[in-house]
KOLGU-4560 file (N, C-alpha, C; in nm, 3 decimals, padded with zeros to 5 digits):
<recs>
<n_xx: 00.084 n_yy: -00.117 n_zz: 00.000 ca_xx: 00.000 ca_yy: 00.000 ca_zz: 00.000 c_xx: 00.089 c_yy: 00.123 c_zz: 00.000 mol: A seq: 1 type: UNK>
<n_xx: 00.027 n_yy: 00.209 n_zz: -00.105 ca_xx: 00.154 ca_yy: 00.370 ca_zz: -00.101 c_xx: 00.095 c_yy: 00.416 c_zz: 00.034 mol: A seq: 2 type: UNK>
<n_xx: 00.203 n_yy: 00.505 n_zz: 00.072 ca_xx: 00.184 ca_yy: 00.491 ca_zz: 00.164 c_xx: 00.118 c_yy: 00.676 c_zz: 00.262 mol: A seq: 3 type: UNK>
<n_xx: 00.073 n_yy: 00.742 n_zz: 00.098 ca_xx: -00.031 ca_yy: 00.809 ca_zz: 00.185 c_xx: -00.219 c_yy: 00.778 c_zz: 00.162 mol: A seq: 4 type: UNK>
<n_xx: -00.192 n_yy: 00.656 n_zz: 00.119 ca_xx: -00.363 ca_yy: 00.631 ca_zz: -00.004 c_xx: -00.449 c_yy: 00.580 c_zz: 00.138 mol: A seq: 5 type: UNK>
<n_xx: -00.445 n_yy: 00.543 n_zz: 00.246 ca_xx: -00.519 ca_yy: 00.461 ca_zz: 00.341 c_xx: -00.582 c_yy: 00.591 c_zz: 00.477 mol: A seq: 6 type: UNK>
<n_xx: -00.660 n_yy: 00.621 n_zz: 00.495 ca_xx: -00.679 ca_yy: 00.709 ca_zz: 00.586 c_xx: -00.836 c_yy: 00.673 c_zz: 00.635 mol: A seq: 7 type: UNK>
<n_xx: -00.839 n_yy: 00.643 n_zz: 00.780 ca_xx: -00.968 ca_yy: 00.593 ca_zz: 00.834 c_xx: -01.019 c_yy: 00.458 c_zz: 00.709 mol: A seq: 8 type: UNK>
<n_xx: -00.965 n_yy: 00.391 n_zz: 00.670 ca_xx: -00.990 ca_yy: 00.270 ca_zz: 00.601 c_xx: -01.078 c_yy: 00.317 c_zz: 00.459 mol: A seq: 9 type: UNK>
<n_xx: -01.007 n_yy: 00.442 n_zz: 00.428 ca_xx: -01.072 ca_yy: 00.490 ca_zz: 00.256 c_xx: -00.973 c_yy: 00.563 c_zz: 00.211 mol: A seq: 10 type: UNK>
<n_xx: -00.961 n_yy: 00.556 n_zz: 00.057 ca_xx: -00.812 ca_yy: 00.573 ca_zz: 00.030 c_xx: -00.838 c_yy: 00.725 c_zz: -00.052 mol: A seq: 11 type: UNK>
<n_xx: -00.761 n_yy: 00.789 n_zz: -00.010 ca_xx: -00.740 ca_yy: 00.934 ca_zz: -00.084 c_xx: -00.807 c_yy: 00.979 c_zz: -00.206 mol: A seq: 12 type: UNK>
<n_xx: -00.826 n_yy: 01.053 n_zz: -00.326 ca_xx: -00.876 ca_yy: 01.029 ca_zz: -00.411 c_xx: -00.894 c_yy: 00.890 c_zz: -00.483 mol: A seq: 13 type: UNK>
<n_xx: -00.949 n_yy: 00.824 n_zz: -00.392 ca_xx: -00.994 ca_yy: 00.655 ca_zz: -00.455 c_xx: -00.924 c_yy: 00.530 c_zz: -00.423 mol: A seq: 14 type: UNK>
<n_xx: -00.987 n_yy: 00.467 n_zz: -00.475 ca_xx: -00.912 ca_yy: 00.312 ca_zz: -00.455 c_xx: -00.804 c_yy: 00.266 c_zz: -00.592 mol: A seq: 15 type: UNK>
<n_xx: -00.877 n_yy: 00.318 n_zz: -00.711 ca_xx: -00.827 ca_yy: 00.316 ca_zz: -00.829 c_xx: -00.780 c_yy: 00.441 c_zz: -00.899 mol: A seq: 16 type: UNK>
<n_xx: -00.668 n_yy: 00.430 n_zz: -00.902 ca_xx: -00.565 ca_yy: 00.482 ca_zz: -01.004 c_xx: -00.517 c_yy: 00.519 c_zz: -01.111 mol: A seq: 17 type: UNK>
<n_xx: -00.495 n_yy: 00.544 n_zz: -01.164 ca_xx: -00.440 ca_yy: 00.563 ca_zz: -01.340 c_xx: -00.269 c_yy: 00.571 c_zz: -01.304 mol: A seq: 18 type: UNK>
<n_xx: -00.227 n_yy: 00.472 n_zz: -01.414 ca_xx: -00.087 ca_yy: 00.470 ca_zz: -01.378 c_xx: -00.024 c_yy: 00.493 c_zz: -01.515 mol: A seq: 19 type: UNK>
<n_xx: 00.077 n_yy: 00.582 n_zz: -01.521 ca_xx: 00.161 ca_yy: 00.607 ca_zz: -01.692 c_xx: 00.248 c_yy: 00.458 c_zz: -01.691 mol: A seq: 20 type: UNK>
<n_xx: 00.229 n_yy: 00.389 n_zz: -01.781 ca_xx: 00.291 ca_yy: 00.295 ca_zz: -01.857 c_xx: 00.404 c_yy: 00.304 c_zz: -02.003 mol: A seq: 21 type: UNK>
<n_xx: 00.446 n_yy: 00.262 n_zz: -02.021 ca_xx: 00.550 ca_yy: 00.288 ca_zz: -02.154 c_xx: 00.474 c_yy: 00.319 c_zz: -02.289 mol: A seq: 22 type: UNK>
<n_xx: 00.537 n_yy: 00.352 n_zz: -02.324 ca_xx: 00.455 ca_yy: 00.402 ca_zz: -02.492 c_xx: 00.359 c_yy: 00.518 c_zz: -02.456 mol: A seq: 23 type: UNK>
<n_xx: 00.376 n_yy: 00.620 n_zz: -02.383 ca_xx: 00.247 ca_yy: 00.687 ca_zz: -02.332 c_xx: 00.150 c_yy: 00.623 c_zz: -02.307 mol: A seq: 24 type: UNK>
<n_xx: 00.138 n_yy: 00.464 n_zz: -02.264 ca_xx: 00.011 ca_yy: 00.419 ca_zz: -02.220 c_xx: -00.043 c_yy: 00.399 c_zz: -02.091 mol: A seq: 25 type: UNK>
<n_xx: -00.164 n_yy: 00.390 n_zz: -02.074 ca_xx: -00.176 ca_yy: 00.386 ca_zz: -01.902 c_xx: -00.251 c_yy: 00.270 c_zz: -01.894 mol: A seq: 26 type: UNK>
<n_xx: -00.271 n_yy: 00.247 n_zz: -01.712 ca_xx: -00.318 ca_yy: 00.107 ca_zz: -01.683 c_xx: -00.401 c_yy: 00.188 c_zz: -01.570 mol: A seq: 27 type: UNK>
<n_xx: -00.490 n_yy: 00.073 n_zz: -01.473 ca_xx: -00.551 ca_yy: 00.136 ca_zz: -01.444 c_xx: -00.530 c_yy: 00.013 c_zz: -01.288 mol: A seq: 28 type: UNK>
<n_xx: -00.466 n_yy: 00.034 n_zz: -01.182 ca_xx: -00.430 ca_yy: 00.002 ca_zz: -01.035 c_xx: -00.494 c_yy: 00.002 c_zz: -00.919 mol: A seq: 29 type: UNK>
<n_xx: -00.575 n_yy: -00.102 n_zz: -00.887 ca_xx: -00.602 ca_yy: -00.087 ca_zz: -00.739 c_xx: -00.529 c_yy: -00.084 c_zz: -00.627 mol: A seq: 30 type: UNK>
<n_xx: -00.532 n_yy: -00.003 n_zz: -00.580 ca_xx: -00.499 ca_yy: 00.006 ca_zz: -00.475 c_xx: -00.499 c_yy: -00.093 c_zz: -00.319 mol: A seq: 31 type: UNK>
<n_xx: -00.612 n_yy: -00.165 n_zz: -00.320 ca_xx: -00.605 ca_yy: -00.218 ca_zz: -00.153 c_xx: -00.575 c_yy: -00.418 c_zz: -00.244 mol: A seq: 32 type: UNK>
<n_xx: -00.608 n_yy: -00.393 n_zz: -00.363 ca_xx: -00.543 ca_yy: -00.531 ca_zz: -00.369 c_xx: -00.423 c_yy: -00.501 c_zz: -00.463 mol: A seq: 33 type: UNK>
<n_xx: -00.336 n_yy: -00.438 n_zz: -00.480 ca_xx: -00.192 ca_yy: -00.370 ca_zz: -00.500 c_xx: -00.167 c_yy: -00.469 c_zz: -00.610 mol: A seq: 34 type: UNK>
<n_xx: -00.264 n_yy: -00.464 n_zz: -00.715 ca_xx: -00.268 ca_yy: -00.515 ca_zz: -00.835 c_xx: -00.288 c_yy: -00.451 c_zz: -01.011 mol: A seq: 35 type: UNK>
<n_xx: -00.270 n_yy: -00.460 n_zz: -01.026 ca_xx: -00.356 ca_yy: -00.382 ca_zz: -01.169 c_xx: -00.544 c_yy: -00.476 c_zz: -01.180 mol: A seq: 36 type: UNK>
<n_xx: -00.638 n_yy: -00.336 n_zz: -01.210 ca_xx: -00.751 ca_yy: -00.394 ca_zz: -01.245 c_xx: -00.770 c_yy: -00.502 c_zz: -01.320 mol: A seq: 37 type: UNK>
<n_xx: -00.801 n_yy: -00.579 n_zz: -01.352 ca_xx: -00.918 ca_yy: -00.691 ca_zz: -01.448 c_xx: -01.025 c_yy: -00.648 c_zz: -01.461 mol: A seq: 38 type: UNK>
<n_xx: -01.070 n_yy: -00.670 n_zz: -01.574 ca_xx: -01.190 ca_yy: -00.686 ca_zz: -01.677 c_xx: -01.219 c_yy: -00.807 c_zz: -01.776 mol: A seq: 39 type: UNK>
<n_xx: -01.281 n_yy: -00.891 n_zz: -01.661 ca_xx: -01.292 ca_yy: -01.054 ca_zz: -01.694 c_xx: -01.180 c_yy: -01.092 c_zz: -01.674 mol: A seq: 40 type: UNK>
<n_xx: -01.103 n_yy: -01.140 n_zz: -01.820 ca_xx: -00.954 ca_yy: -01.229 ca_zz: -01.785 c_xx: -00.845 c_yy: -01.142 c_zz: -01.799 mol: A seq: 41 type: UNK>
<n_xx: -00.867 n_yy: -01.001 n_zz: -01.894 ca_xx: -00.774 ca_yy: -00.918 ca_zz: -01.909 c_xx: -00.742 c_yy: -00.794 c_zz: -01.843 mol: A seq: 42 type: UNK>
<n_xx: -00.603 n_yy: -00.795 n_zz: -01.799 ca_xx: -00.583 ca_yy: -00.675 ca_zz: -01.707 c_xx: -00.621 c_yy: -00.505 c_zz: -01.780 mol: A seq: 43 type: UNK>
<n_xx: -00.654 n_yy: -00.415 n_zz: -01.715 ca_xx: -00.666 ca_yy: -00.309 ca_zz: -01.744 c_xx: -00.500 c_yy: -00.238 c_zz: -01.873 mol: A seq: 44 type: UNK>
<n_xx: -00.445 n_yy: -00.256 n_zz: -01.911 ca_xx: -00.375 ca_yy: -00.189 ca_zz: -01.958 c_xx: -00.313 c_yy: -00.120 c_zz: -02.084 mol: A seq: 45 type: UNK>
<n_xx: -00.236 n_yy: -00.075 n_zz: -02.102 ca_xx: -00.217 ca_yy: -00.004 ca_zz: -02.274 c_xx: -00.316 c_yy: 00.043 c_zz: -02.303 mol: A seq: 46 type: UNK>
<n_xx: -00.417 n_yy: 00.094 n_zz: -02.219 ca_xx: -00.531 ca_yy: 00.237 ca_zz: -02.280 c_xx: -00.451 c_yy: 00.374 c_zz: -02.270 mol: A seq: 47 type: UNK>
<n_xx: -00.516 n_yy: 00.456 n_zz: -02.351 ca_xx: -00.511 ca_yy: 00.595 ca_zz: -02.405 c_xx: -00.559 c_yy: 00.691 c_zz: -02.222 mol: A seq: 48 type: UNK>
<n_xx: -00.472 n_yy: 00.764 n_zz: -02.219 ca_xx: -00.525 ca_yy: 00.820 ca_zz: -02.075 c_xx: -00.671 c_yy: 00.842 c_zz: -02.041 mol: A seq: 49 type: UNK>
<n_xx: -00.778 n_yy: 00.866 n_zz: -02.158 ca_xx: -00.901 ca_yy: 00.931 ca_zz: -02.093 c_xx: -00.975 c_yy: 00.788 c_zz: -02.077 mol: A seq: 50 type: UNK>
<n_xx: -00.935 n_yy: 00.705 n_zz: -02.165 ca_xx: -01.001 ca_yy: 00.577 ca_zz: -02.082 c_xx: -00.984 c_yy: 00.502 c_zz: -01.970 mol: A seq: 51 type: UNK>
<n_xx: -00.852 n_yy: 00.539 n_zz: -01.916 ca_xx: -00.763 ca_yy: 00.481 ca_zz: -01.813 c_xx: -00.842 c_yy: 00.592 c_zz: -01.698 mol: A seq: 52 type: UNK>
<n_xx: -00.852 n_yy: 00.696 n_zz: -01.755 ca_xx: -00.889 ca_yy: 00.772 ca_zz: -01.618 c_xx: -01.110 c_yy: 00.797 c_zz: -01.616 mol: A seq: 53 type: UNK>
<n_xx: -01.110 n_yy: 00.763 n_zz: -01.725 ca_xx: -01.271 ca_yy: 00.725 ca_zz: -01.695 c_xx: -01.255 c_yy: 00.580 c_zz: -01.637 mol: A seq: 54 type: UNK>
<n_xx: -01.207 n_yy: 00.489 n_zz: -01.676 ca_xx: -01.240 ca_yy: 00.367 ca_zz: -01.628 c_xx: -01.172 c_yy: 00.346 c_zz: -01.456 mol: A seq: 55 type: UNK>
<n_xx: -01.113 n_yy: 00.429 n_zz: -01.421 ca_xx: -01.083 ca_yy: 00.435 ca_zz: -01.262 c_xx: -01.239 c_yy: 00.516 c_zz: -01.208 mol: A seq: 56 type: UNK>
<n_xx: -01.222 n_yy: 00.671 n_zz: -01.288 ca_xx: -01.336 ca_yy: 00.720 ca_zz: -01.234 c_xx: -01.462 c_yy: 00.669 c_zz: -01.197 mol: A seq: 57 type: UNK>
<n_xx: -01.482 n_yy: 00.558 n_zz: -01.285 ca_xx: -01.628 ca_yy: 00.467 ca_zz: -01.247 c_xx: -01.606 c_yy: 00.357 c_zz: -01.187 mol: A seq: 58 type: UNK>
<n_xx: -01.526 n_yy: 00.299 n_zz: -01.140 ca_xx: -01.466 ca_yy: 00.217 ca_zz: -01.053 c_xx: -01.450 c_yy: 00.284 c_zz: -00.925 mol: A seq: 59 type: UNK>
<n_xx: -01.405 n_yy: 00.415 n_zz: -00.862 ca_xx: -01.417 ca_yy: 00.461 ca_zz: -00.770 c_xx: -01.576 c_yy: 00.532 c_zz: -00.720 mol: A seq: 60 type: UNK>
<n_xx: -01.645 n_yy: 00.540 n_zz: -00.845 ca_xx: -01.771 ca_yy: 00.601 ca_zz: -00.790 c_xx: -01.862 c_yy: 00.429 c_zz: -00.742 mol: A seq: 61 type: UNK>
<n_xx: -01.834 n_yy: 00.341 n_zz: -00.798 ca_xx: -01.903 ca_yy: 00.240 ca_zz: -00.762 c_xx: -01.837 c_yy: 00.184 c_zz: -00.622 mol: A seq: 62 type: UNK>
<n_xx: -01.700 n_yy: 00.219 n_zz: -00.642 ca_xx: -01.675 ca_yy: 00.216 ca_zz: -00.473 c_xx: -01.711 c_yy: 00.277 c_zz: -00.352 mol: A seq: 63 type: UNK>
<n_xx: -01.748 n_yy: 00.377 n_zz: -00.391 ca_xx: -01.789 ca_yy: 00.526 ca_zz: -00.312 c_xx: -01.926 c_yy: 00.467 c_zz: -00.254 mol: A seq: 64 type: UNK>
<n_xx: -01.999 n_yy: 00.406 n_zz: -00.391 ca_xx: -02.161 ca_yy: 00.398 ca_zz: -00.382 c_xx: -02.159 c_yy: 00.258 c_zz: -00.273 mol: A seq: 65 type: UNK>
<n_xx: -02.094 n_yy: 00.156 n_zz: -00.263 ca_xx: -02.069 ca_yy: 00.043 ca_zz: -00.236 c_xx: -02.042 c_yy: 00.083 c_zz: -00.054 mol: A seq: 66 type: UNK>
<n_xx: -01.936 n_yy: 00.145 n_zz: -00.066 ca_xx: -01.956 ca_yy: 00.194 ca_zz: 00.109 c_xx: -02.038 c_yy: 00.245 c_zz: 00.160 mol: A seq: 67 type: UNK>
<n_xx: -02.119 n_yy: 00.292 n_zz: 00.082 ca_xx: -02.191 ca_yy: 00.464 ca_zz: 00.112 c_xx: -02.370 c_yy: 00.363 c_zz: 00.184 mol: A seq: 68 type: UNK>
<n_xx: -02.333 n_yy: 00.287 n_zz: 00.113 ca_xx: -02.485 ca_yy: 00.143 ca_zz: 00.146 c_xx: -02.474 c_yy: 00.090 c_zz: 00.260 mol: A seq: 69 type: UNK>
</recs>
């Protein structure tokens, strides 16, 4: 876990991440299982930034919504 993302057991702007990858590509990182996302069998990665950072963005709002219940 980085080590400012954990505070009262919810992580700073989110659980999920956008991370720069090679080739200008990004991936998209959870945080509390210190993995890169999946989507079915394939990991999140080599997207174009605005998909990397929409596809965290709705991953953290469904997290948000998920505690918030």
């Amino acid at each position: 876990m980085s080590r400012s993302t954990l505070t009262g057991g919810r992580y700073i702007g989110g659980r999920y991440k956008t991370s720069n990858g090679v080739n200008d590509t990004w991936s998209v990182f959870d945080q509390k299982a210190q993995k890169l996302v999946e989507m079915g069998s394939r990991q999140a990665v080599g997207l174009n930034y605005r998909d990397a950072k929409e596809l965290s963005d709705l991953l953290n709002t469904l997290e948000a919504n998920r505690q918030a219940s």
